[in-house]
Steps between C-alpha positions, in 0.01 A plus 500: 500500500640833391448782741399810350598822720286826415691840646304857384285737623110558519486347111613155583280531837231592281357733677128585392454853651409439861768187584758292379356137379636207417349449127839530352646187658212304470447558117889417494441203736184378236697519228802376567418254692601236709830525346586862673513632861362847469616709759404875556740747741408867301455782692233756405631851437823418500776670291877275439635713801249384760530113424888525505532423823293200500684329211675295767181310619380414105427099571677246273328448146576380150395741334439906601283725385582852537253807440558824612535856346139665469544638836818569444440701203182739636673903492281490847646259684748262310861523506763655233553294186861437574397402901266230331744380275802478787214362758350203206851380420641485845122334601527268219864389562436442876182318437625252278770429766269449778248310282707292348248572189655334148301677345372868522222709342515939508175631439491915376274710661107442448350778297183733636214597291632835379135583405449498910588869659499367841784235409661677172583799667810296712676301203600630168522241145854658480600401843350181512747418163772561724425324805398229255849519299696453853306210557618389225874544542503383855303183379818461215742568779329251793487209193158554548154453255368824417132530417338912378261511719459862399479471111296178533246674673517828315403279160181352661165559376306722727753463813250686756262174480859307603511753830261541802359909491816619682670464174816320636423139695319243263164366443408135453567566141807646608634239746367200261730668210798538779474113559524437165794661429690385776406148474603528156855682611520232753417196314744580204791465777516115487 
């Protein structure tokens, strides 16, 4: 059995508006199946600098599943572009030391509903590329699997339906597209 190690923020705890839930890891538990351990330690609002420090207590796993960045990347309360970048790579490199992980996935940021004022007004496309593009390079650097988040999202048809009304966290659309996608990353490791 191949344990499965989930570390982000509010996205992989799919939050719905009101809590965190656990719909993410059990559409990743249903289709994956038996086969996987799905295990879920993300932290809700938090940015690469607040989970630094608990890097050391990631449990052992096969194969981890990193996703962090859209909280990183809000101008209201996210950190500089060059923090994230410093903060992912050193996050990634200690993780996969503590894990033991063989193999390791880098999410980019999620993308808000830029048609949403309440949401829009804290992330910019333009930023988001950027965040998104250090993903990207840490991922090369870490030997890691890089999947665009971002740009995968920003090509969807109508992304709102894929997002609850806050315009960031996803709907069951949302979080049944998520689980495909990483099942997909996930599976095409063996």
């Amino acid at each position: 059995m191949k344990k499965v190690l989930l570390f982000g923020d509010s996205i992989f705890n799919a939050y719905d508006g009101s809590r965190d839930t656990t719909r993410l890891t059990d559409a990743l538990k249903k289709r994956l199946g038996d086969d996987y351990e799905i295990v879920n330690v993300s932290t809700s609002g938090a940015t690469t600098a607040d989970v630094l420090p608990r890097v050391d207590s990631l449990p052992a796993c096969d194969v981890l599943v990193v996703e962090f960045g859209t909280n990183d990347a809000s101008n209201d309360w996210g950190i500089s572009l060059y923090d994230y970048q410093e903060n992912l790579e050193s996050l990634l490199k200690k993780a996969q030391k503590v894990t033991g992980a063989s193999d390791t996935i880098v999410l980019s940021p999620s993308m808000p509903d830029f048609n949403n004022p309440e949401i829009s007004k804290f992330y910019s496309l333009e930023g988001l590329d950027q965040y998104a593009e250090a993903a990207q390079r840490d991922a090369g650097k870490t030997n890691s699997f890089f999947f665009d988040l971002t740009h995968k999202m920003e090509r969807l048809q109508d992304l709102p339906s894929f997002l609850t009304e806050d315009g960031q966290h996803y709907s069951e659309k949302g979080i049944s597209w998520l689980a495909d996608v990483l099942t997909n990353e996930i599976t095409n490791l063996d």
